[in-house]
C-alpha positions in Angstrom: 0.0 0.0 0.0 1.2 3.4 -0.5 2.4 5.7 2.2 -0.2 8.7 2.1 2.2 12.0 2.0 0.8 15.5 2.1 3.2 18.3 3.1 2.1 21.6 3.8 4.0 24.3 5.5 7.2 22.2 6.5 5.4 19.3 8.3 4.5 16.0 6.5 1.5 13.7 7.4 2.5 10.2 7.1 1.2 6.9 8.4 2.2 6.1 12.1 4.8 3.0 13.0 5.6 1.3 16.1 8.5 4.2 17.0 6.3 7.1 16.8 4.2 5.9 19.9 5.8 7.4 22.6 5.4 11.0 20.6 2.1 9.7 19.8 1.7 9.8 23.6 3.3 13.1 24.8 1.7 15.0 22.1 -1.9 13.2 23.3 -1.5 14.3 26.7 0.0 18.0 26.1 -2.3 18.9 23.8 -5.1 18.2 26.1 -3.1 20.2 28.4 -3.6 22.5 26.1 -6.6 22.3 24.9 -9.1 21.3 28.0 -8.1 24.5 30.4 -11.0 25.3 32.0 -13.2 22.6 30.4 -12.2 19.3 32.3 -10.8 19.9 35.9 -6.9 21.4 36.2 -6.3 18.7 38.5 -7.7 16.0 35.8 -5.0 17.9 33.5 -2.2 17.5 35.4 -2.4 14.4 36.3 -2.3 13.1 32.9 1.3 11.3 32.7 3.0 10.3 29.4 3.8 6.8 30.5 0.5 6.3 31.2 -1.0 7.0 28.3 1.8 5.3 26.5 0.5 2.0 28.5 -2.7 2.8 26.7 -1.7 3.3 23.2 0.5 0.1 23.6 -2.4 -1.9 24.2 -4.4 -0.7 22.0 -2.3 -0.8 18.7 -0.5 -4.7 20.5 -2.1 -6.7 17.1 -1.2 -3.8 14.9 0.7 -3.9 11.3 3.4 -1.4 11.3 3.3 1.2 9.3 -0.4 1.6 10.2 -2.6 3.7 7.9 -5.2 4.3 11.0 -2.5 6.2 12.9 -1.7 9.6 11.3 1.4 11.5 12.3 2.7 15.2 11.6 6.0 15.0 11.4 8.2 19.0 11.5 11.3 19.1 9.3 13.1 18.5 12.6 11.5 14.5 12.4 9.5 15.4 16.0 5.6 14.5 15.8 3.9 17.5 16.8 0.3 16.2 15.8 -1.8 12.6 15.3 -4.9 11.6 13.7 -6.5 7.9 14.0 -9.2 6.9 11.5 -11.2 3.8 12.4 -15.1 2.2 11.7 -17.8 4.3 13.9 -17.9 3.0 17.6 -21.8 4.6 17.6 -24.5 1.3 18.3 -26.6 3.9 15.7 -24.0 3.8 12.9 -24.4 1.9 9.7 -21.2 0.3 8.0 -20.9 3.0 5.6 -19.9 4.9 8.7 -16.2 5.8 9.4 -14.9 8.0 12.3 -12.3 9.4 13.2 -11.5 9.3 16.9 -9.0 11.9 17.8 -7.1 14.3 16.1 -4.3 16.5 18.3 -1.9 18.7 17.5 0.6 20.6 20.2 -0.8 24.0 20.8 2.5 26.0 18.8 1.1 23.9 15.6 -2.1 25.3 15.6 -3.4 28.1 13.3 -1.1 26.9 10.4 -2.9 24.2 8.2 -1.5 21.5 10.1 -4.9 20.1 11.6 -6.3 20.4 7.8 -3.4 18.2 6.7 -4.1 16.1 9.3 -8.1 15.9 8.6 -7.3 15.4 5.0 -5.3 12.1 5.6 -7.7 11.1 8.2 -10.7 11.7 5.9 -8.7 9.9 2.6 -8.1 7.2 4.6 -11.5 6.7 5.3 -12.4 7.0 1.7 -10.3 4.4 0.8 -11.7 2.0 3.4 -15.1 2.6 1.3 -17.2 4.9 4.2 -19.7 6.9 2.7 -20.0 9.4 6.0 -17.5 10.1 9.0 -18.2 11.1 12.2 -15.9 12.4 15.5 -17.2 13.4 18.8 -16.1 17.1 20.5 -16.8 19.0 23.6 -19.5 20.8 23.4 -17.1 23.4 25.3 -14.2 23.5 22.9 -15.6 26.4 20.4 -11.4 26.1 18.9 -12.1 22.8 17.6 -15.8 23.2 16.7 -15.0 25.7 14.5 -12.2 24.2 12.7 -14.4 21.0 12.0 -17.4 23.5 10.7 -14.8 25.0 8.7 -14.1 21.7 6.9 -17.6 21.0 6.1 -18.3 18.9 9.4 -21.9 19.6 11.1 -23.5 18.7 14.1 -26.2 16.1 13.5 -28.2 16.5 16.8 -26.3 14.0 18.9 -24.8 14.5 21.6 -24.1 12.4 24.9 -22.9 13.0 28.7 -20.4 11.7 30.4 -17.5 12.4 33.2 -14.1 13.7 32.8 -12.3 14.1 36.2 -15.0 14.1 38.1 -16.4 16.8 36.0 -19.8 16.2 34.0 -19.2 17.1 30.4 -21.0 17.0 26.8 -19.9 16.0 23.5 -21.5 16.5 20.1 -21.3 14.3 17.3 -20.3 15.8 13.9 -20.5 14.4 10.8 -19.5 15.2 7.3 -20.7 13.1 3.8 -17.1 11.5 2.2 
C-alpha cells in the first residue's frame, strides 16, 4: 500500500509506526493540556502522565501492522511528531457500516493556526475514503468552540447528537459531527 504523504508548511503527514508511539503519547497528553483549560478539571490535566497514556496506546495498537494507515502522524522538518490523527469504523451502536470515524485528532498548541490540523483531517478523511465509508463522524466537547470551528470549517456539522459523560469528576458533553465523504 502506498504511504499517504501531504506536506504543507514544513510538516509532512505520514502513516504512524511502532517508534512514533511514545510521541504519539506526549503530544496526546500536552495537547489536552492545552486544549481542555477550563473545560475538564486542572487537577484531571495535570495528572495526565506520558507513560500512562503510553501503556494505553501500547495496548491498544498490540495486534497492529506497522506502518499503520489508521495512525496519522505530523512529522516537522526536525523528524519530531507535533500532531496525530486515527481513522477507524464508527464505535456509535446507531451507525451503519458505511460509517467511518475518526476518533482523535491532536496537535501541540505552537502547531495550531497553520494548516497542520487540515493536513491532518485530510489524511484522516482519505483514509476513510479508501476503506469505502460513505459518511465520518468524531465526537467534540460541546465546550471546545477552537475545535468546533475548525471542523465547521471543513464541512463537518453537528447532527443532533450528543451524549454525557465524566471527565475528572467533572460532567461534560460531547456533540457528534458528521461530514458526507
Amino acid at each position: 500500500m502506498a504511504e499517504n504523504r501531504e506536506t504543507l508548511a514544513s510538516v509532512l503527514v505520514r502513516p504512524g509506526l511502532a517508534g512514533d508511539l511514545a510521541a504519539v503519547a506526549e503530544v496526546h497528553v500536552r495537547s489536552w493540556q492545552e486544549t481542555y483549560v477550563s473545560q475538564v478539571p486542572q487537577e484531571y490535566l495535570e495528572d495526565l502522565s506520558v507513560e500512562g497514556r503510553l501503556r494505553g496506546w501500547a495496548e491498544m495498537t498490540a495486534g497492529w501492522e506497522w506502518p499503520n494507515p489508521d495512525l496519522h502522524v505530523l512529522v516537522d522538518d526536525d523528524g519530531k511528531v507535533v500532531g496525530f490523527a486515527t481513522t477507524s469504523p464508527s464505535r456509535d451502536s446507531d451507525a451503519s457500516d458505511s460509517t467511518g470515524e475518526v476518533p482523535s485528532i491532536y496537535t501541540r498548541k505552537d502547531a495550531w493556526g497553520r494548516g497542520n490540523g487540515r493536513a491532518l483531517m485530510t489524511a484522516a478523511l482519505d483514509r476513510l475514503r479508501q476503506s469505502g465509508y460513505e459518511t465520518a463522524t468524531l465526537w467534540v466537547l460541546d465546550t471546545n468552540t477552537r475545535a468546533r470551528r475548525f471542523y465547521e470549517a471543513g464541512g463537518w456539522a453537528w447532527d443532533g447528537t450528543s451524549k454525557g459523560h465524566q471527565i475528572g469528576g467533572a460532567a461534560v458533553t460531547e456533540l457528534r459531527y458528521r461530514i458526507i465523504l
